[in-house]
C-alpha positions as CSV (number, residue, x, y, z in Angstrom):
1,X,7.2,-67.2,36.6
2,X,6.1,-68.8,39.8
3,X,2.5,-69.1,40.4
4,X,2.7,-66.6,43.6
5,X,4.4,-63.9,41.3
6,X,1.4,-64.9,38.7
7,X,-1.8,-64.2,40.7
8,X,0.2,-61.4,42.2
9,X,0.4,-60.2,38.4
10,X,-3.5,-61.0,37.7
11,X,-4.5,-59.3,40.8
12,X,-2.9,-56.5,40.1
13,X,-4.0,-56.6,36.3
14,X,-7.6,-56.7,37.3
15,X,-7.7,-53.6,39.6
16,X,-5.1,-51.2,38.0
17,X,-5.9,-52.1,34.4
18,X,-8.4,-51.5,31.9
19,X,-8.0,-53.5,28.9
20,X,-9.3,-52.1,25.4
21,X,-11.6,-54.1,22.8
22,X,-14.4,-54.6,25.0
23,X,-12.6,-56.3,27.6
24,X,-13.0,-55.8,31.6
25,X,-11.4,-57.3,34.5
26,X,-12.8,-61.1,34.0
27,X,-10.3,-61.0,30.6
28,X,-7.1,-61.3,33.3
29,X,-6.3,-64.7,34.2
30,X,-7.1,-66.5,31.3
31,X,-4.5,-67.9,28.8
32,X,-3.3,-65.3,26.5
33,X,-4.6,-62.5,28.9
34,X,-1.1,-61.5,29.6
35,X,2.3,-61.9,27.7
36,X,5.6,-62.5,28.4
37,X,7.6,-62.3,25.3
38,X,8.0,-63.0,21.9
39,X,9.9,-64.4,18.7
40,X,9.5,-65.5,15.2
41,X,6.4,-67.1,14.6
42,X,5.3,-67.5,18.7
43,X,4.7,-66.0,22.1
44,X,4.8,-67.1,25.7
45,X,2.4,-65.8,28.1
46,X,2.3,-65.0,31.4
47,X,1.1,-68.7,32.4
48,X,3.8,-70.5,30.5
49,X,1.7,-71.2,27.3
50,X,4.0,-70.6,24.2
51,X,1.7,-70.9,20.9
52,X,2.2,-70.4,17.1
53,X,0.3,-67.0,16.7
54,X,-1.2,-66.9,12.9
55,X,-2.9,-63.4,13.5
56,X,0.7,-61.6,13.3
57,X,-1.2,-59.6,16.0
58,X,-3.9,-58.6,14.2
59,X,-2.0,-57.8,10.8
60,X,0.7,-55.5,12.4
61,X,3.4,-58.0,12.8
62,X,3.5,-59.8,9.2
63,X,7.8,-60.4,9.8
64,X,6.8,-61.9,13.3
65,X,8.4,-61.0,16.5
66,X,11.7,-59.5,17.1
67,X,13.2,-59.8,13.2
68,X,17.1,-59.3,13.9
69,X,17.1,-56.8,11.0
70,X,14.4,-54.7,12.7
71,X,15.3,-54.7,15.7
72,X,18.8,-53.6,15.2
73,X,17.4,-50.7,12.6
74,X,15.1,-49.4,15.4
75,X,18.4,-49.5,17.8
76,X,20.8,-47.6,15.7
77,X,18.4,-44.9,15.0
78,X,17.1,-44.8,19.0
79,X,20.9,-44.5,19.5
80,X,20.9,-40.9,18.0
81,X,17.2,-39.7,18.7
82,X,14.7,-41.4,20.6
83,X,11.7,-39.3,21.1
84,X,10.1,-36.3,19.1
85,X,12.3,-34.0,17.3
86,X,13.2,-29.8,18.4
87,X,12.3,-27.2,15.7
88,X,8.2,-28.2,16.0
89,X,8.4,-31.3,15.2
90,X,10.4,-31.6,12.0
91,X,11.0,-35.0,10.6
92,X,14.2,-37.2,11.4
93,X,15.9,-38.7,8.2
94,X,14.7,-42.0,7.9
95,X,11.0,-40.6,7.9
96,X,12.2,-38.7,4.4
97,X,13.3,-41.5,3.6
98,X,10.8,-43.9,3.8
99,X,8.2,-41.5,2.5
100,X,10.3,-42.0,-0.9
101,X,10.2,-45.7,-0.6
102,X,6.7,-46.1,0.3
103,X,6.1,-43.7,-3.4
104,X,8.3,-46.1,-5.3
105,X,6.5,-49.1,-4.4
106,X,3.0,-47.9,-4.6
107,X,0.9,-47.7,-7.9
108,X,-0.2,-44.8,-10.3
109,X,0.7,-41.2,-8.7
110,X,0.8,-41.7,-5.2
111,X,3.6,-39.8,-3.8
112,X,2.8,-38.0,-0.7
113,X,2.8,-39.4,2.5
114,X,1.9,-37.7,5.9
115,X,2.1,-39.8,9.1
116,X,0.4,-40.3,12.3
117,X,0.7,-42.7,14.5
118,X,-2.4,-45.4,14.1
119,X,-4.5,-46.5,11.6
120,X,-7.8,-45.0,12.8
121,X,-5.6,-41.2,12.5
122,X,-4.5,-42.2,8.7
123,X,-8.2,-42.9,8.2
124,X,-9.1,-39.6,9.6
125,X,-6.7,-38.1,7.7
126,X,-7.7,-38.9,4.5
127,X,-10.9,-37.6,5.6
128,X,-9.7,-34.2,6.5
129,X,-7.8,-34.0,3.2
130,X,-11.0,-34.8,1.5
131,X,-13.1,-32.0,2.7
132,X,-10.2,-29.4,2.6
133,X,-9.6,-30.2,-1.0
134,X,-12.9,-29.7,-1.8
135,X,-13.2,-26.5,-0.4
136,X,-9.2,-25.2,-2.1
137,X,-11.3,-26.1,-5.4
138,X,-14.2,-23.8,-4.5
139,X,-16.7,-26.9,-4.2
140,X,-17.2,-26.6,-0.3
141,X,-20.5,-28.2,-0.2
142,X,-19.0,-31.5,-1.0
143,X,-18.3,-32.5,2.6
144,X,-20.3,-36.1,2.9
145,X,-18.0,-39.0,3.5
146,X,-20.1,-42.8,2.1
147,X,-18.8,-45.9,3.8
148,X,-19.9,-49.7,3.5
149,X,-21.7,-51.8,6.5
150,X,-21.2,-54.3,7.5
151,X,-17.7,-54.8,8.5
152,X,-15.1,-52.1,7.1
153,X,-14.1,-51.1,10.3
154,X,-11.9,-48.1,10.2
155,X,-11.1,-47.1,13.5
156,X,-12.2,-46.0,17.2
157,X,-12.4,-42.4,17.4
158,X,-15.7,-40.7,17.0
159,X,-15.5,-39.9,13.5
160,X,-13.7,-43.4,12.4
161,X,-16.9,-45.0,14.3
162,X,-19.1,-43.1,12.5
163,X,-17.3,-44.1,9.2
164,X,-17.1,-47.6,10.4
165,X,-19.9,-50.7,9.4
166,X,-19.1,-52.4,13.0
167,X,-22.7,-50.9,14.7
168,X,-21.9,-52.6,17.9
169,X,-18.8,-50.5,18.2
170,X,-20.8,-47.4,17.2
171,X,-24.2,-47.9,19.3
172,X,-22.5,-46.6,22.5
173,X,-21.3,-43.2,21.1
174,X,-24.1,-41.8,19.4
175,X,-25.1,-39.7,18.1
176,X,-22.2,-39.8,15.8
177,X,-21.1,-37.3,13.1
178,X,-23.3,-35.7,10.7
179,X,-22.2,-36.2,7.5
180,X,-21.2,-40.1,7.1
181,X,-23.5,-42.6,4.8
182,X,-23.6,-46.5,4.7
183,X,-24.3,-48.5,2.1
184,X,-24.1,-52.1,1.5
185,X,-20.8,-54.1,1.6
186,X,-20.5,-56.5,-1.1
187,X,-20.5,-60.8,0.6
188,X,-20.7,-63.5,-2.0
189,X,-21.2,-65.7,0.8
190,X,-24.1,-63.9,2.5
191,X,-25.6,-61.6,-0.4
192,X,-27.6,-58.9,0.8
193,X,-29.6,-58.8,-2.2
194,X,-30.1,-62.8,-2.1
195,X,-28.4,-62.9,-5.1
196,X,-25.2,-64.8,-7.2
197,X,-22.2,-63.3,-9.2
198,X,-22.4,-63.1,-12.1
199,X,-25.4,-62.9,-12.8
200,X,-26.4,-60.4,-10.3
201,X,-24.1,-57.5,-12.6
202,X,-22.7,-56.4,-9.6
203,X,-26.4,-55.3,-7.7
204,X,-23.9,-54.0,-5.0
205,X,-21.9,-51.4,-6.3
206,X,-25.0,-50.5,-8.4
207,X,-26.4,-49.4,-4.8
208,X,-23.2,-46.8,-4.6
209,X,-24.1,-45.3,-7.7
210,X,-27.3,-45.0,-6.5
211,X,-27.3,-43.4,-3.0
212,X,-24.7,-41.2,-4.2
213,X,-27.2,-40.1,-7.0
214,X,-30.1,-39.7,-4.3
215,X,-27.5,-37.6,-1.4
216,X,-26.2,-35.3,-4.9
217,X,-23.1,-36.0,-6.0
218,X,-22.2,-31.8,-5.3
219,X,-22.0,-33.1,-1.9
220,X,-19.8,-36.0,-1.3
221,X,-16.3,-35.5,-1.1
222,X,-15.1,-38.9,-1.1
223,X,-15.5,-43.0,-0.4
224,X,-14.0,-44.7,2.2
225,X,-13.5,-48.6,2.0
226,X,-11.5,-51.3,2.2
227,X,-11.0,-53.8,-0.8
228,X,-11.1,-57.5,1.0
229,X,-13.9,-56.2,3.5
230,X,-11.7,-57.6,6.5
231,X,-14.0,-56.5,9.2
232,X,-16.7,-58.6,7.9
233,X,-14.5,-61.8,7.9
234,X,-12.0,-61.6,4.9
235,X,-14.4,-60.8,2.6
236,X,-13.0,-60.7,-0.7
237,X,-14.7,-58.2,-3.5
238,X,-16.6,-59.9,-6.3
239,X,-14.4,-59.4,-9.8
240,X,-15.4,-56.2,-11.2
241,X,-16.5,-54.7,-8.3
242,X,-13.4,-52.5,-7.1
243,X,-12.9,-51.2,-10.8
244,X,-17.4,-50.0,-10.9
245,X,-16.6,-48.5,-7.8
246,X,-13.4,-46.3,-9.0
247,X,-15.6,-45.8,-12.5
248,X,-18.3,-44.2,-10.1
249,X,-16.5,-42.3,-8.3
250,X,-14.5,-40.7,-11.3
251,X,-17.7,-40.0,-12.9
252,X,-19.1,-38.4,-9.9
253,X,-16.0,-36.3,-8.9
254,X,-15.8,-38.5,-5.9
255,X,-12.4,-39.1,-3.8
256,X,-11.7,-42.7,-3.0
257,X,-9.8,-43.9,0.3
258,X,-9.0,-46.9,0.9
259,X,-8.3,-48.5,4.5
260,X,-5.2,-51.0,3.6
261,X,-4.5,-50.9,7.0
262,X,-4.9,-54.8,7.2
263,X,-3.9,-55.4,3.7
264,X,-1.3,-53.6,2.8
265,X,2.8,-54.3,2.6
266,X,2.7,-57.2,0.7
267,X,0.4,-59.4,2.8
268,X,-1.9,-60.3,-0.5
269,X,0.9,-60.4,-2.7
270,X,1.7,-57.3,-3.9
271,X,2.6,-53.8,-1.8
272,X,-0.8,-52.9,-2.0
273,X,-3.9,-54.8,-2.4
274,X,-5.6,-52.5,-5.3
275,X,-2.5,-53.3,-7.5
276,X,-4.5,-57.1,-7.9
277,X,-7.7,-54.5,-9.1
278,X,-6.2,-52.4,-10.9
279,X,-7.3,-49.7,-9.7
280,X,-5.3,-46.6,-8.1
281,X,-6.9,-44.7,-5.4
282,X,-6.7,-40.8,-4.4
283,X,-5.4,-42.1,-1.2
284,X,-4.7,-45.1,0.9
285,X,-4.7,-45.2,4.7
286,X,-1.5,-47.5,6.0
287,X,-0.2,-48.4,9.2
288,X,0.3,-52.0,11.1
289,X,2.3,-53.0,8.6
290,X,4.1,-50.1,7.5
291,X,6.4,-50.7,10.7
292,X,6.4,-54.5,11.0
293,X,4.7,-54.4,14.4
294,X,7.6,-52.0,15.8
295,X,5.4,-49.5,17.1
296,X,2.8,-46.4,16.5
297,X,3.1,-45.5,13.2
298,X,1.2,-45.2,10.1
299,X,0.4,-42.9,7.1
300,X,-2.0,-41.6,4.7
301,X,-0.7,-41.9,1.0
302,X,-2.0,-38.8,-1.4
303,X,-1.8,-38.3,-5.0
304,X,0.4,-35.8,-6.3
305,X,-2.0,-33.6,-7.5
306,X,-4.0,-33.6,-4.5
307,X,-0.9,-32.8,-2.1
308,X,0.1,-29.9,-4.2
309,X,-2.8,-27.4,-3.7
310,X,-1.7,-27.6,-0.1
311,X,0.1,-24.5,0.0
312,X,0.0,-21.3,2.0
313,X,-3.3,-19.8,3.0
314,X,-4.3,-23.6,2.5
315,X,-1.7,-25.8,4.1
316,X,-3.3,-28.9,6.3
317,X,-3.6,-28.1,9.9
318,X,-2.9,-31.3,10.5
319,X,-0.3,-33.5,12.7
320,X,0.6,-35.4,15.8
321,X,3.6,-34.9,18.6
322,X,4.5,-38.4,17.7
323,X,3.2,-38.9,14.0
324,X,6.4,-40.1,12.5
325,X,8.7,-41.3,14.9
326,X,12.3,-41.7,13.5
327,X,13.1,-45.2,15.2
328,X,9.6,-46.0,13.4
329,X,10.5,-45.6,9.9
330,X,14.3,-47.0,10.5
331,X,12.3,-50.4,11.2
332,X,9.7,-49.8,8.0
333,X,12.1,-49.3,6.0
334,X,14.5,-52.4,6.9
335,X,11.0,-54.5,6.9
336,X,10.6,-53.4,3.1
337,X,14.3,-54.1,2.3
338,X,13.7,-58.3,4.0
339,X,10.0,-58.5,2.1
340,X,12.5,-57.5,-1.0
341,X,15.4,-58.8,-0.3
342,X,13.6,-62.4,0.7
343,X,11.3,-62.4,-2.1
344,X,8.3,-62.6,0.4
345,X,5.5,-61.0,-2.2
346,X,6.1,-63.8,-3.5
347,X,5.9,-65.9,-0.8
348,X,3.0,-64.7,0.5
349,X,1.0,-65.7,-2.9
350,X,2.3,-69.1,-2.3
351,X,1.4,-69.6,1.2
352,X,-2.2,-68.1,-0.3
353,X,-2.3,-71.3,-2.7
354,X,-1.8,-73.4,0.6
355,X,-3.9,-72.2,2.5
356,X,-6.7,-72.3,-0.1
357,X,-5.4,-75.8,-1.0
358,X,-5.8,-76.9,2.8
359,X,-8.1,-75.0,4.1
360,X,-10.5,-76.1,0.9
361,X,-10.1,-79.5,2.1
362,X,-10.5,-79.5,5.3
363,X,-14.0,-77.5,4.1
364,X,-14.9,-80.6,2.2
365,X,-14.4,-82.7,4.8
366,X,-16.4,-80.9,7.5
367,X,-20.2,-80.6,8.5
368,X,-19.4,-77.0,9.5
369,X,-17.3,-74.7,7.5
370,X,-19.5,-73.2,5.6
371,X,-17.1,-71.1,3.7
372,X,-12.9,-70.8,3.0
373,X,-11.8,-67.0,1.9
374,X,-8.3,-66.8,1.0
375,X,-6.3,-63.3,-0.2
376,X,-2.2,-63.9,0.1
377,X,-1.6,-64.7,3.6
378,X,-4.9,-63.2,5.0
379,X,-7.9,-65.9,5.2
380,X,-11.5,-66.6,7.2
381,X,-12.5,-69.8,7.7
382,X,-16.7,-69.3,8.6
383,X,-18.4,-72.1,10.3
384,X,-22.1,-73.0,10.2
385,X,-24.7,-75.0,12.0
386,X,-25.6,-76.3,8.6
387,X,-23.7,-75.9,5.3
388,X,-26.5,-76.5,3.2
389,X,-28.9,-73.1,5.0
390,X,-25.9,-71.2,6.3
391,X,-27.7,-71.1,9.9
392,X,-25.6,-69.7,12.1
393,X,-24.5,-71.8,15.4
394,X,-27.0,-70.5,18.7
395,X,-24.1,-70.3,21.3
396,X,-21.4,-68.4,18.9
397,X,-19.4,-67.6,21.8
398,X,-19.2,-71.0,23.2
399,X,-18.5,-72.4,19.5
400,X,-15.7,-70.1,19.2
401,X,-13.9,-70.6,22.7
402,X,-14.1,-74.3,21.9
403,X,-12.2,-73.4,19.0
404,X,-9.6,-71.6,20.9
405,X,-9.4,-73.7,23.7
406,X,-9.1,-76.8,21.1
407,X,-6.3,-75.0,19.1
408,X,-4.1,-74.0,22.3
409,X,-3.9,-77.8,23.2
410,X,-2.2,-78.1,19.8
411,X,0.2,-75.3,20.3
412,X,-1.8,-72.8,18.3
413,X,-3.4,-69.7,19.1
414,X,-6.9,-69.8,16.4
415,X,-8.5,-66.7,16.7
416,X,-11.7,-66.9,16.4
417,X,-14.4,-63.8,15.9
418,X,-18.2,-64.0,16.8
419,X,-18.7,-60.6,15.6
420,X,-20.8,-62.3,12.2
421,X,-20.9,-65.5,13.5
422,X,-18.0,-67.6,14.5
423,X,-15.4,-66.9,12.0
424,X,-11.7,-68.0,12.3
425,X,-9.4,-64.9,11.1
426,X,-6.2,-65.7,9.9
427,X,-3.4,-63.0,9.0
428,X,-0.3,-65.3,8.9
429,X,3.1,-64.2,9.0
430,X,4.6,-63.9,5.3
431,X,7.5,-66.1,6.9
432,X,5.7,-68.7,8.2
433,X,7.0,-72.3,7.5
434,X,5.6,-74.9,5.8
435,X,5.6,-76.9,8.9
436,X,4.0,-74.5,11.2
437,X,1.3,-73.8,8.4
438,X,1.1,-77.7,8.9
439,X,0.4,-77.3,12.6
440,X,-1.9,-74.4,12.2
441,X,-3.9,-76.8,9.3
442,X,-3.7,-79.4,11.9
443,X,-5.2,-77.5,14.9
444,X,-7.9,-76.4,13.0
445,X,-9.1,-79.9,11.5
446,X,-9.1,-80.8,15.1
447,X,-10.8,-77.9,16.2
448,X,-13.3,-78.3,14.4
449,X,-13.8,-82.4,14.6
450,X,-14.6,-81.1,18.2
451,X,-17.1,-78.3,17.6
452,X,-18.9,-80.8,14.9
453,X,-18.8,-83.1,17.9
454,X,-20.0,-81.0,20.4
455,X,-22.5,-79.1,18.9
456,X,-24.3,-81.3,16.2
């Protein structure tokens, strides 16, 4: 694009548009502020950077960009119905169908799916479900919904903020819904509790039992969490933890949700993360990778047993114009036919054990990564001011634009977070190369060479 055509595009970006995340007009101009296209593994922006992207934008493109397979699955089907279907919305074919696949690969007696179009409306979903259940088994009082802070971020509408550990994404929209209670999320790293696993007999979900003991059990419906807390920085749980929290809430008559939003469709190794817990949950939240990056759709995945009381009088009252687009589940379900048909669970494991392999190293040889977190292809690299006290660097944001600006002069975007200190987030394509996880490995020793020079 010539560089008249780009300011003319900037210009135009910074009085027409209002970009989301917390972004305002100063966000247009710089690299990466506006693309151009995609495929594979990297993007071009508007300013003639092309970069290897190891965020698979933000977990919903874990194929990469513009698979052959999904894009001709998402053709075919836009070739016989594009938008929302007559007859009040009734589902298209391969929405049936994919609601069969997603049953046959998940664990225990999931089997009912009802979708939506994002992941913050399959979070919400689950919570609705919740509190209607409760009430079809004449136990209406339980309507309180407990959640984990900090980090499990849920989603943007009013009641996924007020479900959500993220408080600077809350602050501005209160007062938020009654009936939502935090407790503390579970980090090795940074225990709340000042305290180490083991020996600490899991102090953490010991707090769960408790605050649901002190808010009465007859009125909680249901937990809602993610396994690795990814909000807080890939933070993995401590071993036991998932399975005391399932134990409580079974003893407590306590739903549990879980947000695999970020985690889910094989990007820790299996189809869903709680399979490595064994655990099963009343119901998981999906989306981003349910359709491979193809578009607005996402689900909410309900035991058997729940779905069923659903009936008459008591059906949900529940749905979207464009929950469940046709073209949608075409492209989910030719993503899970590659992941199979490619043997990418297992690939994703293995580029897990390089990542930990590498990114350990490069750990060992720095002043300032403080910690390496590694779960299948999903990983957080935390850096420090000092290893040894955990301090966290003064000028987070300029730490972490270093970082960026360091890794785009290597060809790689590194997306770095401030939100709990300056934490690299990695969600890497399940088809990445082994070279390009060598560049990615590469730009982030360098990266970070240049922050230890910079800032020590």
């Amino acid at each position: 694009m010539k560089s008249d055509d780009v300011e003319k595009l900037v210009a135009t970006a910074k009085k027409y548009l209002w970009p989301a995340f917390a972004r305002d007009a100063s966000f247009f101009g710089r690299p990466v502020s506006i693309i151009k296209s995609a495929e594979g593994r990297y993007f071009l922006d508007s300013f003639g950077n092309r970069l290897l992207e190891p965020n698979s934008s933000g977990g919903a493109a874990p194929l990469g960009y513009n698979l052959p397979e999904l894009m001709q699955a998402v053709s075919e089907q836009m070739s016989l119905i594009i938008n929302t279907t007559p007859s009040l919305f009734a589902p298209t074919e391969p929405i049936v169908w994919l609601a069969e696949k997603i049953a046959h690969i998940s664990p225990g007696n999931l089997t009912y799916t009802i979708f939506g179009s994002n992941g913050t409306d399959a979070n919400e979903a689950a919570v609705k479900i919740a509190r209607h259940y409760w009430k079809i088994m004449g136990k209406a009082t339980k309507y309180k919904v407990l959640h984990r802070y900090p980090g499990d971020y849920h989603g943007f509408s009013l009641g996924m903020s007020s479900a959500s550990g993220h408080s600077f994404r809350r602050t501005a929209f209160e007062p938020l819904m009654a009936g939502f209670v935090a407790f503390h999320a579970p980090n090795c790293y940074r225990c709340p509790y000042n305290l180490t696993h083991p020996e600490c007999d899991l102090l953490c979900a010991e707090e769960f039992r408790k605050v649901v003991e002190f808010e009465d059990p007859s009125t909680i419906a249901a937990l809602i969490s993610e396994n690795t807390n990814t909000g807080l920085g890939m933070v993995l749980p401590p071993p036991g933890y998932m399975q005391r929290m399932r134990e409580i809430c079974d003893r407590y008559e306590i739903l549990m949700i879980l947000d695999e939003i970020i985690t889910g469709f094989g990007k820790t190794g299996v189809w869903f993360e709680c399979e490595k817990y064994d655990i099963v949950p009343d119901m998981i939240a999906m989306g981003k990778g349910i359709v491979w990056g193809c578009g607005p759709l996402a689900g909410t995945l309900v035991r058997g047993d729940i779905t069923e009381v659903f009936t008459g009088a008591n059906a949900l009252q529940h749905g979207f114009t464009f929950g469940g687009l046709g073209y949608l589940a075409a492209a989910g379900l030719a993503g899970i036919k590659y992941v199979e048909e490619h043997n990418l669970l297992a690939r994703a494991s293995q580029i897990g054990d390089i990542m930990s392999r590498e990114l350990g190293a490069i750990k060992d040889r720095s002043k300032i990564i403080g910690d390496v977190r590694v779960n299948g292809v999903l990983a957080g690299v935390e850096f420090v001011r000092d290893k040894s006290t955990k301090e966290l660097f003064v000028d987070r944001a300029a730490v972490s634009n270093l970082i960026v600006k360091v890794g785009m002069e290597n060809g790689v975007l590194l997306p770095c977070s401030t939100w709990y200190g300056d934490i690299l987030m990695l969600m890497v394509p399940m088809t990445m190369t082994d070279d390009e996880l060598g560049m990615l490995f590469n730009a982030i020793e360098k990266a970070t060479a240049e922050v230890e020079r910079q800032f020590l």
